[in-house]
N, C-alpha and C positions, 0 to 999 in steps of 0.2 A: 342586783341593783347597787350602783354605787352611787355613797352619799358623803357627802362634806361635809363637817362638822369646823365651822368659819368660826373667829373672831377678830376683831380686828382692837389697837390701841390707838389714841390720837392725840393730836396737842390741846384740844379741847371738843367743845358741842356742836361750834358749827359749822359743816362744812361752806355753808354758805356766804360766810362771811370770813373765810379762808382758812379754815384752821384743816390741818392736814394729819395723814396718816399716818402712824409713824412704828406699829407692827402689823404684820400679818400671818397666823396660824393656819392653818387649814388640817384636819385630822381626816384619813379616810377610813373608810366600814363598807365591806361588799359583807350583801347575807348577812349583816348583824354580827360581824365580826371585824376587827382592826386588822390590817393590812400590815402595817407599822410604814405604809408609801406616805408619808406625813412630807407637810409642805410649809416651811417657817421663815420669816424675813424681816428683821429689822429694814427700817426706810429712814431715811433724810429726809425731815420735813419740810427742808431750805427756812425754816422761822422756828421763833422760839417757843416754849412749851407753856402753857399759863398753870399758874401754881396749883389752881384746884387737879387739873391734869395729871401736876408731878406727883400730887398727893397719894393718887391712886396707882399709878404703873411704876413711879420713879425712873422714867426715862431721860435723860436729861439729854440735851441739846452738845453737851460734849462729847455726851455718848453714843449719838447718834449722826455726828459728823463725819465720818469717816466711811459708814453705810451709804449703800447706793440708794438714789435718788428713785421716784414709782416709775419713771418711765424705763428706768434701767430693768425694772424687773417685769414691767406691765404681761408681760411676754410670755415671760414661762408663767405669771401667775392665771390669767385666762388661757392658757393652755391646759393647766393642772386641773380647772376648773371643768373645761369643755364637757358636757354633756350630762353632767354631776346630778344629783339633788342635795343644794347646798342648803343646810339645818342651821342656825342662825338665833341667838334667843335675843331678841328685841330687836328680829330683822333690820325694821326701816334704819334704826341706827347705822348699821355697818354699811347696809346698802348704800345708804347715800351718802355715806362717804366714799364709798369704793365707785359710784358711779361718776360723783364730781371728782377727783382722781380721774377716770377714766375719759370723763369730759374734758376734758384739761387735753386730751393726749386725741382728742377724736375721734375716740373706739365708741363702738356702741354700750349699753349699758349692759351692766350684770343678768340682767333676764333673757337678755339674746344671745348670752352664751350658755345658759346652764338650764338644766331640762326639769329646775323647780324650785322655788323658793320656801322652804319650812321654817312658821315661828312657831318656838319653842313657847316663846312667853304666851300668844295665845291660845296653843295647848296647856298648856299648866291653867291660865283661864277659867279654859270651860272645865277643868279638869276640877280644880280647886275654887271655886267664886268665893270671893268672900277672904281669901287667905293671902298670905303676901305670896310675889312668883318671882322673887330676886334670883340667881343663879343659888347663891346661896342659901333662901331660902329652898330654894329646891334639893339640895345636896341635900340640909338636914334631914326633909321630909321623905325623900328617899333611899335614905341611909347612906348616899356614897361621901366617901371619905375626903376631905378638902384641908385637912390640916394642915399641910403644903402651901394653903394660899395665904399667905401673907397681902402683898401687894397682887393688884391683880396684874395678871399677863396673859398676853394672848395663845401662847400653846398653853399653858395649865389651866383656864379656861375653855377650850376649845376641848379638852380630855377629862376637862368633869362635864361637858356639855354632854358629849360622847357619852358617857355613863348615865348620867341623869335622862336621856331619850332613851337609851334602852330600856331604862325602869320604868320611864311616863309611857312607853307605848308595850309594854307587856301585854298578853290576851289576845284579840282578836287580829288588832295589829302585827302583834309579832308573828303569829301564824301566816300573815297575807307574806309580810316579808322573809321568813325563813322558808317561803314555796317561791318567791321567785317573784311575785306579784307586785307590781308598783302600785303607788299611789301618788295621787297628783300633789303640785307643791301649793302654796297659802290657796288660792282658788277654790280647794276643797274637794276639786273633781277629783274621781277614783277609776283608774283605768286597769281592768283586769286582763293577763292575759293568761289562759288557762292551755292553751296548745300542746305545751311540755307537758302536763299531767297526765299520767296513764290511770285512768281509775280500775283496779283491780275487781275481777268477777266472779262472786264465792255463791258455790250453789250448796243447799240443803243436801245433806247426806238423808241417809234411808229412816235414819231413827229422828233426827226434827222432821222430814215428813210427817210422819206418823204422830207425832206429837202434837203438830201443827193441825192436822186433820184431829185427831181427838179434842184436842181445845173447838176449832168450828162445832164438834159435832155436839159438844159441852151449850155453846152459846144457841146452836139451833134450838136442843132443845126445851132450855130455859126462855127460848122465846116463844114457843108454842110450832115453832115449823115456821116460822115466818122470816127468816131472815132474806137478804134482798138476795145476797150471793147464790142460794139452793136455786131460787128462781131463773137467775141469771144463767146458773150451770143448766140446768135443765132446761130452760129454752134456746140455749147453742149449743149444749152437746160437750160445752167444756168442765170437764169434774174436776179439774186442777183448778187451783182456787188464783184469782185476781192478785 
C-alpha cells in the first residue's frame, strides 16, 4: 500500500477568496516504511503573502518569485499523487487549496485522482477527545522529535506527520498494513484483501494427542459422563474429537 504523507504552505486561509499556494511536500511509505521517493516544491503564488501567513512559514514573496508557477508543476504533482492514499492532518485545509489550484487549471479534484483521503486530525480525535490534536501537539504526545521545527514548513511537517501516523496507528492497525491489507480513506470503509495470505497448517503431534484426549477424558469425568462431545462421537462413529 502506498501513502502520501501531504502538506501544503500558503499566503493565507482562504483559498476562496484567492489566496494561493505557495509550498508543496509530499513524503511516501509503502508497508510502513519511507521510500526516501519524496516529492517537494516551492510555487509562485503570482500575489503577495499576508503577515499572519509570513509569521508562520517565513516565505516571502521575493523568495518565491523566481519559483515556477501551480500550473507549471500541476503535472508531475497529480501524477506523483495517482493512485496514493494521501494522509493529510486537517485534510479539508490542504484539500481545498489544492483543489481550487486545480480548478483554476480545469483538472478534476484531488479525490478523482488518489485512491483515499486520511485525516490525521480526526484520528487523534477519536483517539484523544478532550485533548489538543495540533501537529505538534501530537509530536509531544507521541514522543517524536520536532526540535527542528522552528517555522513551519511543508516537508518537515509532512515527516513529522509521517512519524506521528506511524505512532497513532500502532496495534491492530499496523498489523492490517504491514500484511498488505488496505484500508479505506476519511469515509471509514475497510476493504480487505486477504488472497496473498497463505495460512499455515500445523497438526498435533502424538504426545498433545494424548494429552488432549486425557484433559476430555479429565472433563468427562467430572461431568458425570455427560459431556455433549462422547455422545456426538458415539452416535457417528467419530472418536477423534470436534
Amino acid at each position: 500500500m502506498r501513502q502520501i504523507f501531504l502538506d501544503t504552505e500558503t499566503t493565507g486561509l482562504s483559498p476562496e477568496h484567492g489566496d494561493r499556494v505557495v509550498e508543496i511536500a509530499c513524503v511516501e511509505m509503502v508497508r510502513r516504511k519511507r521510500t526516501g521517493h519524496d516529492w517537494h516544491c516551492y510555487v509562485n503564488p503570482e500575489r503577495d503573502i499576508h503577515a499572519d501567513a509570513l509569521k508562520v512559514h517565513g516565505l516571502t514573496r521575493e523568495f518565491l518569485q523566481d519559483k515556477p508557477m501551480f500550473a507549471d508543476i500541476a503535472g508531475k504533482l497529480v501524477g506523483y499523487l495517482r493512485g496514493a492514499n494521501v494522509i493529510i492532518h486537517n485534510a479539508p485545509f490542504d484539500v481545498g487549496f489544492l483543489n481550487m489550484e486545480l480548478a483554476r487549471l480545469e483538472q478534476p479534484p484531488l479525490s478523482a485522482v488518489v485512491a483515499g483521503i486520511t485525516d490525521t486530525l480526526l484520528m487523534a480525535k477519536e483517539l484523544y477527545p478532550g485533548k489538543r490534536h495540533s501537529l505538534d501537539a501530537l509530536c509531544d504526545r507521541l514522543e517524536v522529535d520536532r526540535t527542528g521545527r522552528i517555522l513551519h514548513g511543508a516537508l518537515l511537517d509532512a515527516e513529522l506527520l509521517a512519524d506521528v501516523y506511524l505512532n497513532l496507528t500502532r496495534g491492530q492497525d499496523a498489523l492490517l498494513m504491514d500484511s498488505g491489507i488496505t484500508r479505506g480513506g476519511v469515509s471509514g470503509g475497510c476493504t480487505l484483501d486477504l488472497s496473498h495470505i497463505v495460512l499455515p497448517i500445523l497438526t498435533a503431534d502424538d504426545a498433545e494427542q494424548h494429552a488432549h484426549e486425557d484433559l476430555l477424558q479429565q472433563i468427562d469425568k467430572s461431568s458425570g459422563a455427560k459431556t455433549v462431545w462422547r455422545k456426538l462421537s458415539s452416535d457417528t462413529g467419530l472418536l477423534r474429537h470436534v
